[in-house]
C-alpha positions in Angstrom: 52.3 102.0 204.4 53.1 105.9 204.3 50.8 107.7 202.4 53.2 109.6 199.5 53.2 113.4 200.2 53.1 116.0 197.8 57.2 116.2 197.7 56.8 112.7 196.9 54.2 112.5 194.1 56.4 115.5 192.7 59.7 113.9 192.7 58.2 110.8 191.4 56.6 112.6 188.6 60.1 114.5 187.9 61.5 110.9 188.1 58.8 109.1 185.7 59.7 112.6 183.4 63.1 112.0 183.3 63.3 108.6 182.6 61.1 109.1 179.7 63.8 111.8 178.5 66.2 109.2 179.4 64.5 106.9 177.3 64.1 109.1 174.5 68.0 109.9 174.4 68.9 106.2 174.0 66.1 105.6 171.2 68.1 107.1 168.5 71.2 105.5 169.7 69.9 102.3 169.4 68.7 103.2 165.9 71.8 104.6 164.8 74.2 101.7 166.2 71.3 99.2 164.1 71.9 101.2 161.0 75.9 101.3 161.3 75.5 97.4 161.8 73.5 97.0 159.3 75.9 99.3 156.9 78.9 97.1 158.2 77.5 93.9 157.0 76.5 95.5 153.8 79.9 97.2 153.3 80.8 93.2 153.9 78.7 91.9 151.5 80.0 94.6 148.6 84.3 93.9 149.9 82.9 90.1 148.8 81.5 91.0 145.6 84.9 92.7 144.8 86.7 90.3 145.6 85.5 87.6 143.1 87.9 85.8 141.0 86.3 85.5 137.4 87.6 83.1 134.9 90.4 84.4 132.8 89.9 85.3 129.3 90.7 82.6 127.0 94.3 83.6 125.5 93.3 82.2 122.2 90.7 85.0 121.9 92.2 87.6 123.6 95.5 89.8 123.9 96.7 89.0 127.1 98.2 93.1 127.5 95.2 95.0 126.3 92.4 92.0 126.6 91.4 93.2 122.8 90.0 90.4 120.6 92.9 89.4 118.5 93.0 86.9 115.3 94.5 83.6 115.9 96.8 80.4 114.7 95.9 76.7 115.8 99.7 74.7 116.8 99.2 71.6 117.2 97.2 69.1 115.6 95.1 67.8 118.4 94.3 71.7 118.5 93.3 71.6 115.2 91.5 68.1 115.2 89.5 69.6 118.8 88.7 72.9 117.2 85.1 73.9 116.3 83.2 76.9 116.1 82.0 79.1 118.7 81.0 82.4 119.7 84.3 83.4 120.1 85.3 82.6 116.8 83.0 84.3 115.3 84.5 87.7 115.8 87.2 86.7 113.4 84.9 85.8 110.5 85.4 87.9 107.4 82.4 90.2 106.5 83.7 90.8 103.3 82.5 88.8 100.6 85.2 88.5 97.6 84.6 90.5 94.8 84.1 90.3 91.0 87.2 90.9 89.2 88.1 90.5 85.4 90.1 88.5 84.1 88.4 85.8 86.7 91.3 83.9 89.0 90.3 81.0 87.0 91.6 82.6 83.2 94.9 81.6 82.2 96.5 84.4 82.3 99.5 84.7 84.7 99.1 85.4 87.9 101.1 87.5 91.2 100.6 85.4 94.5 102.3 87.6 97.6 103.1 85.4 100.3 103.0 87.9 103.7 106.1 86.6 105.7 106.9 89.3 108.7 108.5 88.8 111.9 106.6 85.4 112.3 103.0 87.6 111.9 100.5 88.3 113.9 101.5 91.8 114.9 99.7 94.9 114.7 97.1 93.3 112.3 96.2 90.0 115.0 93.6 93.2 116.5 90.2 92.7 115.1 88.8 96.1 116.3 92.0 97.9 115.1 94.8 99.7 117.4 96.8 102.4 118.0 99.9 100.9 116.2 102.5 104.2 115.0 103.9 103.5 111.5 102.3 100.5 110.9 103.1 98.0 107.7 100.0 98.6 104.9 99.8 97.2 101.8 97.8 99.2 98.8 98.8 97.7 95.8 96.0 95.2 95.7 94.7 95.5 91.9 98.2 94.3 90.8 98.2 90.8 92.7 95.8 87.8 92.4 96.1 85.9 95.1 97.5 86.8 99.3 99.0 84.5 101.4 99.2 85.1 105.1 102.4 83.3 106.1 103.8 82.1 109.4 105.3 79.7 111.1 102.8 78.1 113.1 100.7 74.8 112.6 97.8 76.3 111.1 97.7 79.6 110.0 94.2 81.4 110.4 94.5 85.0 108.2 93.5 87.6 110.5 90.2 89.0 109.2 91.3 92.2 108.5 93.5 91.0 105.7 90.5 89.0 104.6 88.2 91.6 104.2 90.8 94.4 102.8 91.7 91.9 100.1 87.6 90.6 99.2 87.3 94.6 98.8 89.8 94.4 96.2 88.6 91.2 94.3 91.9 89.2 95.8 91.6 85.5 96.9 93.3 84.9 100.7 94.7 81.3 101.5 95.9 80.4 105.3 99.3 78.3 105.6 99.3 74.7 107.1 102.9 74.3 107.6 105.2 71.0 109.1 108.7 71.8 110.1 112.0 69.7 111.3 111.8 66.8 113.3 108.3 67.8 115.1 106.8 68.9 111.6 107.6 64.8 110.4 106.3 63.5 113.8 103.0 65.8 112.9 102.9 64.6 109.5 103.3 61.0 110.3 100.4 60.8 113.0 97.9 61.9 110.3 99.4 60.8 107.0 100.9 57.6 107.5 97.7 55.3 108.5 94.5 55.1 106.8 92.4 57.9 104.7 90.6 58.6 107.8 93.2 60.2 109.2 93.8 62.5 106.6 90.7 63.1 105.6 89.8 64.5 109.3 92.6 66.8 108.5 91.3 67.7 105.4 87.9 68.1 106.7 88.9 70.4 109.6 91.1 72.9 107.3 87.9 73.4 105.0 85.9 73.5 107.6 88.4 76.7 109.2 88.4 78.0 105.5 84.5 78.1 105.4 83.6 79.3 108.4 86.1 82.2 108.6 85.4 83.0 104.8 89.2 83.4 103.2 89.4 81.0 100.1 92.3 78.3 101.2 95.6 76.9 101.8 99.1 76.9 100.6 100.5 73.6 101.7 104.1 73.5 103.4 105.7 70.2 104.6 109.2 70.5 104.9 110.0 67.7 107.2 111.3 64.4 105.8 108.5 61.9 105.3 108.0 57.8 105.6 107.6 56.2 102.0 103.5 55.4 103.9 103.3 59.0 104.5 104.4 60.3 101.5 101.9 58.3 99.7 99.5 59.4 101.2 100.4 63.1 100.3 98.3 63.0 96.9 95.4 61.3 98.0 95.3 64.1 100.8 96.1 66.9 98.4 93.0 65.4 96.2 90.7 65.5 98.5 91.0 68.5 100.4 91.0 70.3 97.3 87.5 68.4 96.2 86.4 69.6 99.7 87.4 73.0 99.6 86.1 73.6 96.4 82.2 72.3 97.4 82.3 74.1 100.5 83.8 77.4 99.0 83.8 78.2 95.6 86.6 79.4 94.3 88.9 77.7 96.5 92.1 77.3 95.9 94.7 74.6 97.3 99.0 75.1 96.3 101.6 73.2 97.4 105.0 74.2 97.8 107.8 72.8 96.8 110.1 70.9 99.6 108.9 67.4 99.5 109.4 65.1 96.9 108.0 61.5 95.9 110.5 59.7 98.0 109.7 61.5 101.2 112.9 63.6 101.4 112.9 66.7 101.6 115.1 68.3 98.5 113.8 71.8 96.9 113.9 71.2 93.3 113.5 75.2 92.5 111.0 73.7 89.6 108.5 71.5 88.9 109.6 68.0 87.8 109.1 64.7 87.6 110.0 64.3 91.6 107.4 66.4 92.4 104.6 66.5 90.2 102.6 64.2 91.1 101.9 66.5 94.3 101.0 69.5 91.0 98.5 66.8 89.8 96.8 66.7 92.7 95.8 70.5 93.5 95.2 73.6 92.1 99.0 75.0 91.9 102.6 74.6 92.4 104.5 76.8 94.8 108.5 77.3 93.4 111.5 77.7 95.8 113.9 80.5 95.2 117.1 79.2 93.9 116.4 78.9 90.0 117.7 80.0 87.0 116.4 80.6 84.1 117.4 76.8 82.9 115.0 75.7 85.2 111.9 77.6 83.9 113.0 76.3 80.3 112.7 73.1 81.8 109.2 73.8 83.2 107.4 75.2 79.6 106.8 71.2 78.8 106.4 70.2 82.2 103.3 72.3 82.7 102.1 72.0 79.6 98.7 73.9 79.4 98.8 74.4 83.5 101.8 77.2 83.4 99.5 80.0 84.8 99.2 77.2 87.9 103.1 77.1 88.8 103.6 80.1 91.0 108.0 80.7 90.4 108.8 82.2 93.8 110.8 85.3 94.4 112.6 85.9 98.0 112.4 89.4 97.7 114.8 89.4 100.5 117.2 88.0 98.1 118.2 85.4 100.6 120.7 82.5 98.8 121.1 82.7 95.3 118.5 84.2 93.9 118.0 86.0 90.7 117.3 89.8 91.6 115.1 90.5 94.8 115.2 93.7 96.9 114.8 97.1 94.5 115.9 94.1 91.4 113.2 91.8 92.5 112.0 93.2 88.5 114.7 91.0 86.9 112.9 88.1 88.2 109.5 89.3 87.1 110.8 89.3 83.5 112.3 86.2 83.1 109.1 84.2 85.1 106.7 86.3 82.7 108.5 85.8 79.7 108.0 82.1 79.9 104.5 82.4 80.2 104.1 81.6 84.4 102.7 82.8 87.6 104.6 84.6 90.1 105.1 84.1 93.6 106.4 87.0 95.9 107.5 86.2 98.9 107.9 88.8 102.0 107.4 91.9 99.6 107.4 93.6 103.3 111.4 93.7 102.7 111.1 97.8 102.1 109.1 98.0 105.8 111.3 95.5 107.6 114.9 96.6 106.3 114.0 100.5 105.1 113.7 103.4 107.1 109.8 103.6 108.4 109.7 107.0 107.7 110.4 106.3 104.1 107.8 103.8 103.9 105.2 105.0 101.3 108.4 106.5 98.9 109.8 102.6 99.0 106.5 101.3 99.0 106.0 103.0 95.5 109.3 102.7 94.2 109.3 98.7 94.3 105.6 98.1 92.9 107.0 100.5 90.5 109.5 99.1 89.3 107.6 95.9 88.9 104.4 97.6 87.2 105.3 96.5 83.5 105.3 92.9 85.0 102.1 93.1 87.0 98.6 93.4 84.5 95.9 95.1 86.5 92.6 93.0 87.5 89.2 94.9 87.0 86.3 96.1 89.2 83.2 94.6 87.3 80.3 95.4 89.0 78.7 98.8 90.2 78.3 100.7 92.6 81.6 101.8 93.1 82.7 103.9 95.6 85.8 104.5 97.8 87.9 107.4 99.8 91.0 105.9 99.2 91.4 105.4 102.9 94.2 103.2 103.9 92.7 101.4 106.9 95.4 103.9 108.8 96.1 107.5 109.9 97.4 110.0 112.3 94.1 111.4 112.6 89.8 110.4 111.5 88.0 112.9 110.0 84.4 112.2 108.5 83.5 113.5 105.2 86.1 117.2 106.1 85.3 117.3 110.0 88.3 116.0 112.3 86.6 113.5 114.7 90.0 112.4 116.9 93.5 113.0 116.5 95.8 110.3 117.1 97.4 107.1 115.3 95.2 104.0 114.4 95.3 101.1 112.5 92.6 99.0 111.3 93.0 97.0 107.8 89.0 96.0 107.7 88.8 100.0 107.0 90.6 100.0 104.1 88.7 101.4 101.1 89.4 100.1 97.5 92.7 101.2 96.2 93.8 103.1 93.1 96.5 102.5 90.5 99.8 103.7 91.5 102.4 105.1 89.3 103.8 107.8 87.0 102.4 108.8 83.8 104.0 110.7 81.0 102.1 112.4 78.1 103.7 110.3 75.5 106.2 112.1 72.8 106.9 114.4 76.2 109.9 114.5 78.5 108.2 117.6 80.7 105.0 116.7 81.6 104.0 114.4 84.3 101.1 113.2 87.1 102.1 110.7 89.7 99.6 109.3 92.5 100.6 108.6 96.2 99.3 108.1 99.4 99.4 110.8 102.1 98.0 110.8 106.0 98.6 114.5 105.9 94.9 115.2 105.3 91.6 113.0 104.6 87.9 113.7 103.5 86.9 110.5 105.0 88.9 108.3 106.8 92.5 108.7 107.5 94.1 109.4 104.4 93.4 111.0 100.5 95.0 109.9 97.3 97.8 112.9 97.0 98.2 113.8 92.8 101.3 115.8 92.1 102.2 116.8 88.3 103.2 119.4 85.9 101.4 120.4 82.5 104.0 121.2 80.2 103.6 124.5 77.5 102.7 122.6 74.6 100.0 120.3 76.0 96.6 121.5 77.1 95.8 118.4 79.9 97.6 115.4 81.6 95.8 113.3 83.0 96.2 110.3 85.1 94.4 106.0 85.1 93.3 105.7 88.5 90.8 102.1 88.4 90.7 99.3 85.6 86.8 98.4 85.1 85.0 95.9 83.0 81.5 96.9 83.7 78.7 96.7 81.0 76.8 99.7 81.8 73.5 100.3 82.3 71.9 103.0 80.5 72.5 106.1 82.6 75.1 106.2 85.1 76.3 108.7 88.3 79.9 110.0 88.8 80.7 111.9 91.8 84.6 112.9 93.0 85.3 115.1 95.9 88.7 117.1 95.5 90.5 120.0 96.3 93.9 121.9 95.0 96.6 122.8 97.3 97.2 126.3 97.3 96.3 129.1 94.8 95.8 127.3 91.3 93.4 127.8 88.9 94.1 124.1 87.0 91.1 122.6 85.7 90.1 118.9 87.2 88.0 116.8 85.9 86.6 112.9 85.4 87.0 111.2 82.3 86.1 107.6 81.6 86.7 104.6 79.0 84.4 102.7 77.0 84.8 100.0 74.9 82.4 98.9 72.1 80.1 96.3 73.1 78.0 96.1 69.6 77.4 99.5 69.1 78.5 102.0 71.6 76.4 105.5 72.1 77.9 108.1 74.7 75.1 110.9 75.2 72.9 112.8 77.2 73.9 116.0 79.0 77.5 115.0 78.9 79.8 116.7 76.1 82.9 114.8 74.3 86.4 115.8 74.2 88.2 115.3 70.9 90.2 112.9 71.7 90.5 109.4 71.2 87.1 107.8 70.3 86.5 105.9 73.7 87.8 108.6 76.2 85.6 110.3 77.0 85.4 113.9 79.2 81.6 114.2 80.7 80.6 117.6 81.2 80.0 118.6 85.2 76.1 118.7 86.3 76.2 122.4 87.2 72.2 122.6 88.7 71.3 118.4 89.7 68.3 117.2 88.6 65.6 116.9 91.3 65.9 113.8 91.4 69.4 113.5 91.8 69.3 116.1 95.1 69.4 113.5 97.5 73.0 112.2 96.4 74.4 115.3 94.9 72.9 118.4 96.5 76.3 119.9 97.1 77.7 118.9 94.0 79.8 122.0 92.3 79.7 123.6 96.3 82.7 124.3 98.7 82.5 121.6 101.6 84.2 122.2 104.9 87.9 121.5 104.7 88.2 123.1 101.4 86.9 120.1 99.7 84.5 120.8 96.7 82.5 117.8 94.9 82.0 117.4 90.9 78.7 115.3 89.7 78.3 114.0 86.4 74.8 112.0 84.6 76.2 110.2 81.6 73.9 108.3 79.4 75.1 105.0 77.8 74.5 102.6 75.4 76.0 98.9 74.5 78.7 100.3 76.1 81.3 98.4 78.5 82.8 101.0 81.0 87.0 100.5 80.9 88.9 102.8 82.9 88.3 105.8 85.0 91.1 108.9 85.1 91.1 112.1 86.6 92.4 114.7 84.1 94.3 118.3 84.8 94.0 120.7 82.8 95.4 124.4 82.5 93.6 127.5 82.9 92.4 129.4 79.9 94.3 131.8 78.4 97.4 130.2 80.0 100.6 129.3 78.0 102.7 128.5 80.6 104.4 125.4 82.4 101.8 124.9 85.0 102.5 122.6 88.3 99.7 121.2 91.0 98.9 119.3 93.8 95.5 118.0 94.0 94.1 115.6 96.9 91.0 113.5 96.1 89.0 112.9 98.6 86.2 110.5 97.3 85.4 109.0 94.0 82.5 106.8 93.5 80.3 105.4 90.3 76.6 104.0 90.6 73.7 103.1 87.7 70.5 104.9 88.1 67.7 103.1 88.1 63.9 104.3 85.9 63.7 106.3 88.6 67.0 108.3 88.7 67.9 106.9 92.0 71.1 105.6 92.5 70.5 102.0 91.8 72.1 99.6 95.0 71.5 103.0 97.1 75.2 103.0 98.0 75.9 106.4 96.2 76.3 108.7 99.4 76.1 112.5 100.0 78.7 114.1 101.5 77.6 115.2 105.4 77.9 114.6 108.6 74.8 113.0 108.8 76.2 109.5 107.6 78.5 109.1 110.6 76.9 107.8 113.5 78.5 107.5 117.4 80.5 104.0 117.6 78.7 101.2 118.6 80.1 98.9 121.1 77.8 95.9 120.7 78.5 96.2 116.9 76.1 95.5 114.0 73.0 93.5 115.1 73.7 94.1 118.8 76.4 90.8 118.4 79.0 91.5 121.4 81.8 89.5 122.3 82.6 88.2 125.9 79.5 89.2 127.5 80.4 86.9 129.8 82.6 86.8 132.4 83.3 90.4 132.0 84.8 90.2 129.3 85.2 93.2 126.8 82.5 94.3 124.0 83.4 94.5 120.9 82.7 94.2 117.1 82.0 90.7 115.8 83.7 89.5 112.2 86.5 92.0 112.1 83.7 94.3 110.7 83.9 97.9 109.9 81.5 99.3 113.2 80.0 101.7 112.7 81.2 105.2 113.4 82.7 108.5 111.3 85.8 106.8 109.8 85.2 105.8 106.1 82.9 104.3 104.4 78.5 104.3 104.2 78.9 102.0 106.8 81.2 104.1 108.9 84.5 102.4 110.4 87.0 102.6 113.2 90.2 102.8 114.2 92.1 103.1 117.2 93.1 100.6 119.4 96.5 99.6 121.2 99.5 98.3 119.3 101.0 94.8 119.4 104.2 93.3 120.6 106.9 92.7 117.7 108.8 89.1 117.0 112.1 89.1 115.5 111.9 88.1 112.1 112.6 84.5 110.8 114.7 83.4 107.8 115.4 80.9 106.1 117.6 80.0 103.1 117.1 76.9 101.4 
């Protein structure tokens, strides 16, 4: 074998080098091409992920446009007999509990029902976290009615829960519809009520069990399909029991039936309560009228009632469908004949001025029909404190929390509405000048999305006018807190101030730092705290200060004794020296009432100092961390149709906007 030379060795070296630079070269190749593998079947793995079909969200729960939790309606009866709670359902239970009110629904003093029948429901107000909805219908008159329907034409008719709570707020019961129509309704009817109780009691059963869980207080019952002589007979037993069960489950509870039906089985509106129908007013708590009466027919009624007239609810088609006495802008003509004989009122679709009126003349029509009807309507009273309230509609253009804009923009949410005022017009009395009239305006807010607007004009020859903005029946404690947050539009120098009622429980003793007007011996004119107490500086630091927006707060400590507490008013009076006619606007931001406890502390700690500090970023679990459709993707949101929390109204802060609904054309009917 040759012996390698010294060329040799050296090329073979030069070889050996360059295939270890060869080698090197390739390395990171190899590396690289592993990694962009490796990246491909990642990249892979993620396009798979991506492409996962989830389970759709259940359309009961959910608006199929926006995917927003919406209130529902059960159509069928095997729905209704399948249905029971679950953790969707819970985002449409009421948080609301239903207030104290005075007289108690129970007195026997007439009553105002208002059945709420528009565009077959469910529209703007289905959203449980609110929406964006422009001009939206909103009802305010709440401490002039008794009782709310929520009305449609479905099976059974759940009331979204932001009715529920808005009307709780106000001390007004809610009742749901369970409604049988044509020849389906009498098929429906006849599978449940024609064979044994157990049929009808598992009806029964489920509706309470729907009342309970949701927390509204009932049902108006509607069959108007014809029924067998078996069924039909088995209409008071049904009516007997569900009321029984309604009324352990949830106190309160109220069961009407309306009139359609009659003890044959046929279905022939009397337009009264008589001897073909009562047997179905025996068996529950009230008696729904049609429309098409006369006066005769309430004549009629006085003995047919008997002691139960406050129980027969005379309806009143505000639409003025058929022949009807009054309805529309006349609806009062019916008001005074029902009231005159001594009965209960029913109002149906009162939402007449929003569906046929020009939106942008809502509020003005609004007004002008409660109005007209306010002779006919007796208040209810708040009766317990604290009381407190921004007069916040549940709706705006804009949020603002206590004077600082937060978001521009429409929303709609009727679990935000705060407790309502007394509308109407007050005149001085022996005085055709003077005035003070209340409305409701979007145009500005101190906290929420609206302010209660006062417009009026103090005449020469009186000093004040002043205006009844809450009935109360509260026995006080012995010390109580007053707190309103107002401001005057443009340059005035009219006086504003609080002034309450008392009645005489025993012996009643108004004292303290407060100071008397003389003027009728239970009205009463507090004098402003000018420097709060110490102890008071937690709720009323700023109290006689200049907020942001313009808005300036007025405290008052008045001391009490065997005293009931009546009415509250805001007064107006002119500027000293002054002997002029004197006009003003005036926008009230916040008004709110509290005991104080041994301790001068507000006593339920729900009196609240204006500042930002009470607003707190939104919260899109909700309260207690509850969320709904965690699973399956499906959005967060705000369980019970509560008010989240957030810089909208309220001590526990509420929220707006949303996405608005889609509209069904209206349904009517003439009997």
């Amino acid at each position: 074998m040759e012996t390698a030379g010294p060329r040799t060795r050296a090329a073979a070296r030069l070889g050996a080098h360059a295939t270890r630079e060869e080698q090197r070269k390739r390395r990171p190749v190899r590396r690289w091409q592993r990694r962009r593998i490796g990246e491909e079947q990642e990249e892979a793995v993620f396009r798979e992920v991506v492409s996962f079909t989830r389970d759709p969200l259940p359309a009961r729960y959910y608006d199929k446009d926006t995917t927003k939790p919406i209130s529902f309606y059960l159509p069928s009866l095997e729905e209704l007999l399948a249905w029971t709670p679950d953790a969707e359902d819970s985002f449409n239970v009421a948080l609301e509990p239903l207030k104290c009110r005075q007289p108690p629904l129970s007195s026997q003093r007439p009553r105002t029902l208002l059945c709420h029948d528009m565009m077959g429901g469910y529209l703007d107000d289905k959203f449980i976290q609110g929406s964006a909805a422009q001009n939206p219908y909103c009802f305010y008159h709440w401490q002039c009615i008794d009782i709310f329907v929520y009305f449609s034409h479905h099976l059974v008719t759940i009331p979204p829960v932001g009715w529920t709570n808005a009307a709780h707020r106000h001390g007004v019961c809610v009742l749901g519809t369970f409604i049988a129509e044509w020849k389906e309704g009498g098929r429906l009817c006849e599978a449940f009520l024609a064979g044994d109780e157990c049929s009808y009691q598992a009806v029964a059963d489920q509706l309470v069990l729907i009342a309970q869980f949701f927390r509204f207080d009932g049902w108006l019952i509607n069959i108007e399909s014809s029924l067998s002589l078996a069924a039909v007979g088995n209409v008071p037993p049904f009516l007997r029991y569900l009321s029984t069960q309604l009324c352990r489950q949830v106190p309160g509870g109220l069961v009407l039936w309306y009139d359609s039906v009659v003890s044959s089985g046929q279905v022939k509106w009397q337009n009264e309560l008589n001897e073909q129908n009562r047997i179905f007013f025996d068996s529950c708590h009230g008696f729904f009228t049609n429309y098409n009466w006369r006066e005769e027919h309430l004549d009629r009624m006085v003995a047919q009632a008997g002691e139960r007239r406050a129980d027969v609810y005379v309806g009143v088609d505000v639409f003025a469908r058929g022949n009807v006495v009054g309805g529309q802008f006349d609806t009062h003509k019916s008001l005074e004949l029902i009231r005159k004989h001594g009965f209960s009122a029913a109002l149906f679709a009162p939402g007449w001025v929003y569906e046929c009126l020009e939106k942008r003349d809502f509020f003005q029509n609004q007004d002008k029909f409660w109005g007209l009807l306010g002779r006919y309507l007796p208040p209810h009273s708040i009766c317990s404190l604290p009381f407190v309230t921004s007069f916040c509609l549940g709706m705006g253009t804009r949020r603002v929390c206590y004077g600082q804009e937060e978001a521009v923009g429409p929303w709609y949410h009727p679990s935000a509405q705060e407790i309502q005022p007394l509308f109407a017009e007050h005149r001085p009395e022996g005085d055709g000048q003077g005035w003070v009239k209340t409305h409701c305006c979007l145009a500005d807010a101190w906290n929420g999305g609206s302010s209660l607007l006062i417009r009026g004009v103090i005449p020469p020859e009186v000093g004040h006018v002043a205006v009844r903005l809450f009935s109360l029946h509260v026995p006080v404690p012995p010390k109580i807190f007053l707190s309103m947050v107002y401001k005057l539009e443009g340059p005035s120098d009219v006086g504003v101030a609080l002034e309450l009622t008392t009645g005489d429980a025993g012996s009643c003793h108004v004292g303290g730092i407060s100071t008397l007007s003389a003027e009728a011996s239970s009205r009463h004119s507090p004098r402003p705290l000018r420097v709060p107490p110490t102890k008071l500086a937690r709720w009323v630091g700023h109290c006689g200060q200049q907020l942001s927006g313009g808005w300036v707060q007025r405290c008052y400590e008045v001391n009490l004794r065997g005293c009931v507490l009546q009415d509250l008013w805001v007064s107006f009076s002119r500027p000293p020296g002054s002997r002029e006619q004197e006009a003003f606007v005036c926008r009230l931001g916040e008004l709110q009432s509290d005991r104080l406890s041994c301790g001068g502390a507000p006593g339920a700690g729900e009196a609240r100092a204006p500042g930002p500090g009470v607003c707190q970023p939104v919260s899109r679990s909700g309260p207690g961390g509850g969320s709904r459709g965690a699973r399956h993707g499906r959005p967060r949101g705000v369980p019970g149709g509560a008010r989240p929390q957030g810089g909208i109204s309220g001590a526990e802060g509420r929220v707006g906007p949303g996405s608005p609904a889609l509209l069904r054309a209206p349904h009517v009917s003439e009997h």
